[in-house]
C-alpha positions in Angstrom: 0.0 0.0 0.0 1.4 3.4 -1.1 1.6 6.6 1.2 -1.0 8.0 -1.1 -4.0 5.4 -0.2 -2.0 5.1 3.3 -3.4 9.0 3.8 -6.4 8.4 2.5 -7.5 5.9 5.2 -6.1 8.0 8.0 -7.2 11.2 6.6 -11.4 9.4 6.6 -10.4 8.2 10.3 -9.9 11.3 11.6 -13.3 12.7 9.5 -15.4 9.9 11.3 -13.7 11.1 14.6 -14.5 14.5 14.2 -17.4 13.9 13.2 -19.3 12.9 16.4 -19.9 15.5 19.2 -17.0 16.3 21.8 -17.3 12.8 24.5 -18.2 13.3 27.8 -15.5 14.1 30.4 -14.9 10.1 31.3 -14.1 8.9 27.8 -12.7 12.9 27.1 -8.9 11.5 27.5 -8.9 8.7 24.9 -10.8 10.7 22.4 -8.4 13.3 22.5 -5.6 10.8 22.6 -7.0 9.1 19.5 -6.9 12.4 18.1 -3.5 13.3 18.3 -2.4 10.0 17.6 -4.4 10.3 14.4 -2.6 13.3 13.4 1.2 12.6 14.2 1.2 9.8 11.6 -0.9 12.0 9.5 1.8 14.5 9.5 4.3 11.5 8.8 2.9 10.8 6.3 2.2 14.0 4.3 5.9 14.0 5.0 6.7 11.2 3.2 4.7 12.6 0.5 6.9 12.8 -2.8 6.5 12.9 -6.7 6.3 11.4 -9.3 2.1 10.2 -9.1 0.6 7.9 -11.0 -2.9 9.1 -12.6 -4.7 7.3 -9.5 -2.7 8.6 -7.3 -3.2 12.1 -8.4 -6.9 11.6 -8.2 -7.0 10.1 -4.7 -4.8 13.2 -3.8 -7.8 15.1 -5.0 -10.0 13.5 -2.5 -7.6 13.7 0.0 -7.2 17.4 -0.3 -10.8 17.8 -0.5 -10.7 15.8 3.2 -7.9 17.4 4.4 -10.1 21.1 3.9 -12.4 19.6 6.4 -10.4 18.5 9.0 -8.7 22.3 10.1 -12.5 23.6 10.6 -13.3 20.8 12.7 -10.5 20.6 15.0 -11.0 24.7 15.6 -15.0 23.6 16.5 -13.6 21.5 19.4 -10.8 23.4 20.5 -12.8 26.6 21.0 -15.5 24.0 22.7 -12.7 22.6 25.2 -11.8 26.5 25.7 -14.8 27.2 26.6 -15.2 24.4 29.4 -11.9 25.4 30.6 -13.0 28.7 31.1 -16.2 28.0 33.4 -14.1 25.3 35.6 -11.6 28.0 35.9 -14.6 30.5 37.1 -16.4 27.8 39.4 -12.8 27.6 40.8 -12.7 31.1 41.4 -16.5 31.1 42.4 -15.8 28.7 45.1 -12.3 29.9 46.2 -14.2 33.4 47.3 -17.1 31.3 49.0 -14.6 29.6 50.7 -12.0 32.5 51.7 -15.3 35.0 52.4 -15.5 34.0 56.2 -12.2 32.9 57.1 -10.7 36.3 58.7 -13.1 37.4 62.0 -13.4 41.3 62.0 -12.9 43.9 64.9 -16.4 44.0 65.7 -17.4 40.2 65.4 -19.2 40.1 62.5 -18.2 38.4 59.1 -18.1 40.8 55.7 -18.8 39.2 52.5 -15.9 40.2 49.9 -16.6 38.5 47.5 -16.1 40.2 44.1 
């Protein structure tokens, strides 16, 4: 099997895996593992990439260019999803670090402030 038709298959794996929605957090881990393991010996190979093509190579590289438009979109959908989740675990972090800090100092007068921003 060339590198051509080798690209080809890997290039439709990672379609079907980008596909689907983003996993839920248990299974989150291997998907994205999958995912860059997907895409190191998709770079490999794209290295290993040289002329001359045959005819059928040249269209198979036509389909796999027409994949390969597909994939950068995709990847950008659930990296700005992850982003986002990072965010709000980084502000119910926050959230609860003030909750928890907001009656730890007593004041001069015995009651407890809330300082919370």
């Amino acid at each position: 099997m060339n590198v051509i038709e080798n690209l080809d298959k890997v290039t439709t794996h990672l379609l079907t895996l980008l596909d689907g929605p983003l996993p839920a957090e248990e299974n989150r881990d291997a998907f994205l593992e999958e995912i860059d393991k997907v895409l190191q010996i998709r770079d490999s190979l794209l290295q290993r990439l040289a002329p001359p093509f045959s005819e059928v190579e040249m269209e198979l590289g036509k389909k796999v260019a027409l994949a390969s438009q597909q994939v950068t979109p995709k990847l950008e959908v659930f990296h700005k999803q992850l982003k986002q989740e990072w965010g709000q675990i980084q502000q119910s972090k926050k959230t609860a670090k003030a909750y928890g800090q907001a009656f730890s100092s007593p004041t001069a007068d015995g009651m407890y402030y809330d300082k919370r921003n």
